[in-house]
N, C-alpha and C positions, 0 to 999 in steps of 0.2 A: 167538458172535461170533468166536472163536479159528479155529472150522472153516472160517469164511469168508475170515477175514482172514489167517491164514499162507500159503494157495496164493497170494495177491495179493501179499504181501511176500515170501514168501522162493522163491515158484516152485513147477511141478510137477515140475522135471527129475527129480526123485527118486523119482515113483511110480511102479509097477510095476501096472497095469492088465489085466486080464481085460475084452476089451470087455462079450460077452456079457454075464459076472454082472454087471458093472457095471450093463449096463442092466437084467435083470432086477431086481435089486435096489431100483433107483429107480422100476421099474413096478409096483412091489410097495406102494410108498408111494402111488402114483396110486390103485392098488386099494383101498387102507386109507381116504384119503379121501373116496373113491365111496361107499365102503361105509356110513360115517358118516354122510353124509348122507343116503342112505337109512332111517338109523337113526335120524336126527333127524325125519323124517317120522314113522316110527315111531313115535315118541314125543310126536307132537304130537294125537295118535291121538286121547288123550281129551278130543276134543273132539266135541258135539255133531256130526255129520253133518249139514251146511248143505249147501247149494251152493256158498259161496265156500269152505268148506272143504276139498271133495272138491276143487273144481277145483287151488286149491292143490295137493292131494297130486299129483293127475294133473301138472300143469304141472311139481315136482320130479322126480317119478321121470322124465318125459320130459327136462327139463333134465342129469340121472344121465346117461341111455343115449346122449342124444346126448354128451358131456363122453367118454362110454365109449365111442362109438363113432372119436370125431376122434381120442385122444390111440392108442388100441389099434388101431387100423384105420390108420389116415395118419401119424401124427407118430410111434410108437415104433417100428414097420419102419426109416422113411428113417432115423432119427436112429440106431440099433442097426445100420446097413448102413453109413452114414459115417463113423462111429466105427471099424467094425471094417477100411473100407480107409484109414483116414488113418494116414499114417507112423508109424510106432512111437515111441516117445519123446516129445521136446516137442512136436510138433503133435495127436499122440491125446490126451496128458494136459492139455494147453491145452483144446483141446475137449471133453473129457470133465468137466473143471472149470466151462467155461462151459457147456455144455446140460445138466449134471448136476447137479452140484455148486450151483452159481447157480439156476437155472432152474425146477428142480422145486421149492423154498421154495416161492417165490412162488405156482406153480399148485395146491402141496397147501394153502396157506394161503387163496385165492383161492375153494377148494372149500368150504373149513370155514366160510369167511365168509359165501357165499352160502347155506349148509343150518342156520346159526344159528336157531333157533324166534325167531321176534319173531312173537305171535297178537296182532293187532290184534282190538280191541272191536267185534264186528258187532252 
């Protein structure tokens, strides 16, 4: 809660920003969460091989690569290209806290929530 709530109360003027690592850093969390869910598939493994089960798996790992394809393909380019020409100071740390800071929570949580094992009784 701290991490969220002092760039909203007391400001970014005072970070010092690397955009690149920056963004690497946070596509790195995207990765970890991809990864997980694949590994929650993994894991749901010992399960008889039915048909709704495979289809399951098939349906996640495609839901993975697309997720892997929008965020690495389309959204971490422009976002890692805007960051790095926006103004040095408060307007790159403003927006590095809002599409960074803010934004990646929600979509690494978002992933882990969708790859949760729930087996329903077939």
């Amino acid at each position: 809660m701290i991490d969220w709530g002092e760039p909203a109360i007391f400001g970014v003027e005072h970070w010092r920003l690397v955009p690149a690592h920056l963004a690497e850093r946070h596509n790195l969390i995207i990765i970890l969460a991809l990864g997980e869910s694949v590994v929650a598939l993994g894991v749901g493994a010992d399960l008889d091989f039915t048909v709704p089960v495979l289809l399951a798996a098939m349906l996640g790992i495609g839901l993975a690569s697309a997720l892997w394809w929008i965020y690495f393909d389309v959204v971490a380019p422009v976002t890692e290209r805007r960051l790095t020409r926006a103004a040095e100071g408060r307007e790159r740390n403003a927006l590095a806290r809002d599409s960074y800071s803010y934004l990646h929570f929600p979509m690494a949580v978002g992933i882990e929530l969708v790859s949760i094992r729930r087996v329903p009784a077939f």
